[in-house]
C-alpha positions as CSV (number, residue, x, y, z in Angstrom):
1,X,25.2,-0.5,21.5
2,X,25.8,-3.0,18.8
3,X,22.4,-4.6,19.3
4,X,20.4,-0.7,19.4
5,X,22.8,-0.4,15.6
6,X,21.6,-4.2,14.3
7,X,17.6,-3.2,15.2
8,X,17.7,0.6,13.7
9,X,20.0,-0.7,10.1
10,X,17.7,-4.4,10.1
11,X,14.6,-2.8,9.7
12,X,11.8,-3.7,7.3
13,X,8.3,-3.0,6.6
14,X,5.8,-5.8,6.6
15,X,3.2,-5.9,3.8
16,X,0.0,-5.5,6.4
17,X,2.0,-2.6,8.5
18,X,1.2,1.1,7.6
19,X,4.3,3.5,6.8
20,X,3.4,5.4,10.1
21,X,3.9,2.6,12.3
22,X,7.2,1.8,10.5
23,X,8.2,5.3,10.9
24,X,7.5,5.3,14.3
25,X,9.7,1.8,14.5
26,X,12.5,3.2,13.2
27,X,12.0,6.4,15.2
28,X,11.9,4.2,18.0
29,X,14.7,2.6,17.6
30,X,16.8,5.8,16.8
31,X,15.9,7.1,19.8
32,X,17.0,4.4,22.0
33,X,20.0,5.6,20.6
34,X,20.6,8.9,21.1
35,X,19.9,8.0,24.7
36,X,22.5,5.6,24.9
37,X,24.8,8.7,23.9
38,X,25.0,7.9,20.0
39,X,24.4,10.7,17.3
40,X,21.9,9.5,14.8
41,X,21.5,11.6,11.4
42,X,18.8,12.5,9.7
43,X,20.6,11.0,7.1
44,X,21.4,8.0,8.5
45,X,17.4,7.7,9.1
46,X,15.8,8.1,6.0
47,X,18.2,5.8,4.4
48,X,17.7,3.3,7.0
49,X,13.9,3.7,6.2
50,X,14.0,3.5,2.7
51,X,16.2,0.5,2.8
52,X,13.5,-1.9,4.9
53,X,10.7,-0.3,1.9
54,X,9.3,-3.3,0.0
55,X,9.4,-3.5,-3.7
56,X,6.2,-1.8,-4.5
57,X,7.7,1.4,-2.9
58,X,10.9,1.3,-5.2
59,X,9.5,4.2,-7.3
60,X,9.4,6.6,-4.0
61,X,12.8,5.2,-3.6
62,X,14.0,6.0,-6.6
63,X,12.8,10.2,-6.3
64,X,14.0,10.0,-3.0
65,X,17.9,8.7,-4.2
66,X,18.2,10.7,-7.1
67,X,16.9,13.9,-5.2
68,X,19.7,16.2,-5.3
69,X,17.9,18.5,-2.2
70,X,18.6,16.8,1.3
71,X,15.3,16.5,3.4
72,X,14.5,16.4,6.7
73,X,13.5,13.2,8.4
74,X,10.0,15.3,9.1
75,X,9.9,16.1,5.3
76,X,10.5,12.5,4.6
77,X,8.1,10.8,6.6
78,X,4.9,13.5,5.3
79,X,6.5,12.6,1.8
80,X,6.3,8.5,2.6
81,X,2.8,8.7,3.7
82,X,1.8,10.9,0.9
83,X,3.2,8.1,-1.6
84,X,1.0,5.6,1.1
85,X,-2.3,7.4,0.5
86,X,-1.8,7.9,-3.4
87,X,-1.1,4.2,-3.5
88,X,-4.1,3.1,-2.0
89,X,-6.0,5.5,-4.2
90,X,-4.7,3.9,-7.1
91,X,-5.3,0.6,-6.1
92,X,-8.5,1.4,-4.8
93,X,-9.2,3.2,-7.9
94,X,-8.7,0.1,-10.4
95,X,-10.6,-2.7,-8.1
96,X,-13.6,-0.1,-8.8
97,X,-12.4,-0.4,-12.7
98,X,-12.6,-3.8,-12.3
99,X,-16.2,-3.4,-10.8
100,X,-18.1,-1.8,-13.3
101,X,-16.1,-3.8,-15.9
102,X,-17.8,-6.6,-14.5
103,X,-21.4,-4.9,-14.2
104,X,-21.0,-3.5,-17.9
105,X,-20.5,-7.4,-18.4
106,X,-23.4,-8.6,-16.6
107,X,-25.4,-6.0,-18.7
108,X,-24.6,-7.5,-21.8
109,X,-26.2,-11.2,-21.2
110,X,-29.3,-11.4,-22.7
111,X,-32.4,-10.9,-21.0
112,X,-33.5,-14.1,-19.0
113,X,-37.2,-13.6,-20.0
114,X,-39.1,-12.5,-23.0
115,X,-36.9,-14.2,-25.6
116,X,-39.8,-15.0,-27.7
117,X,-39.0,-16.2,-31.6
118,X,-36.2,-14.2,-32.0
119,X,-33.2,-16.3,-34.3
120,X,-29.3,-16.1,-34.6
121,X,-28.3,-15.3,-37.4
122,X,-24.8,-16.8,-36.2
123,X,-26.6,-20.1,-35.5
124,X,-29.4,-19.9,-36.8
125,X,-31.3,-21.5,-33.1
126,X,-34.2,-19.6,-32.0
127,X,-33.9,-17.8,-28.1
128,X,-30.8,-15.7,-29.0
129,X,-29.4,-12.9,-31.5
130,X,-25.8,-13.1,-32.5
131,X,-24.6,-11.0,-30.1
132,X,-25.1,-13.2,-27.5
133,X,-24.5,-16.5,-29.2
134,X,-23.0,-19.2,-27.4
């Protein structure tokens, strides 16, 4: 019984593992007790769950804690993976920032060809304008 407790409370998400996976861990494990005869909360669940979230979740955690409405373990999970999916949408979302960052970059080089006589006014060298002085 003791070692069904130590695998349900000593749970904890690894960084490549999806919440439903982890949800399904800990549902697992919650099971295997209630068929040994043991009464396992909703309660006891969730804050099980949120306690093996890594850092980047803390801000679910936090709504979750300071919620004063009690949810259901059902409830909980759909609200976990909603935070999932919004998560990679963000980050997904600001690596495509970075992107076209990078390509409004690349626009701003000079042209490779065609530079005739044209002169800096920064350095005065011929091959360049100032805005894309050295």
């Amino acid at each position: 019984m003791i070692s069904l407790y130590t695998e349900l409370t000593s749970l904890v998400k690894s960084v490549n593992e999806s919440v439903t996976d982890y949800v399904i861990r800990a549902e697992t494990a919650a099971t295997a007790l209630k068929n040994a005869g043991e009464t396992v909360t909703d309660s006891l669940l969730r804050a099980t769950a949120l306690k093996g979230l890594p850092q980047s979740y803390k801000p679910f955690v936090v709504v979750v804690t300071q919620s004063e409405r009690q949810q259901t373990f059902s409830a909980f999970k759909a609200s976990l993976r909603s935070f999932e999916d919004t998560e990679k949408t963000r980050t997904a979302g600001n690596n495509d920032s970075i992107l076209k960052a990078e390509d409004n970059f690349q626009q701003l080089k000079p042209p490779v060809r065609g530079k005739g006589n044209l002169t800096c006014f920064n350095c005065t060298q011929q091959g360049h304008i100032a805005r894309f002085c050295p």
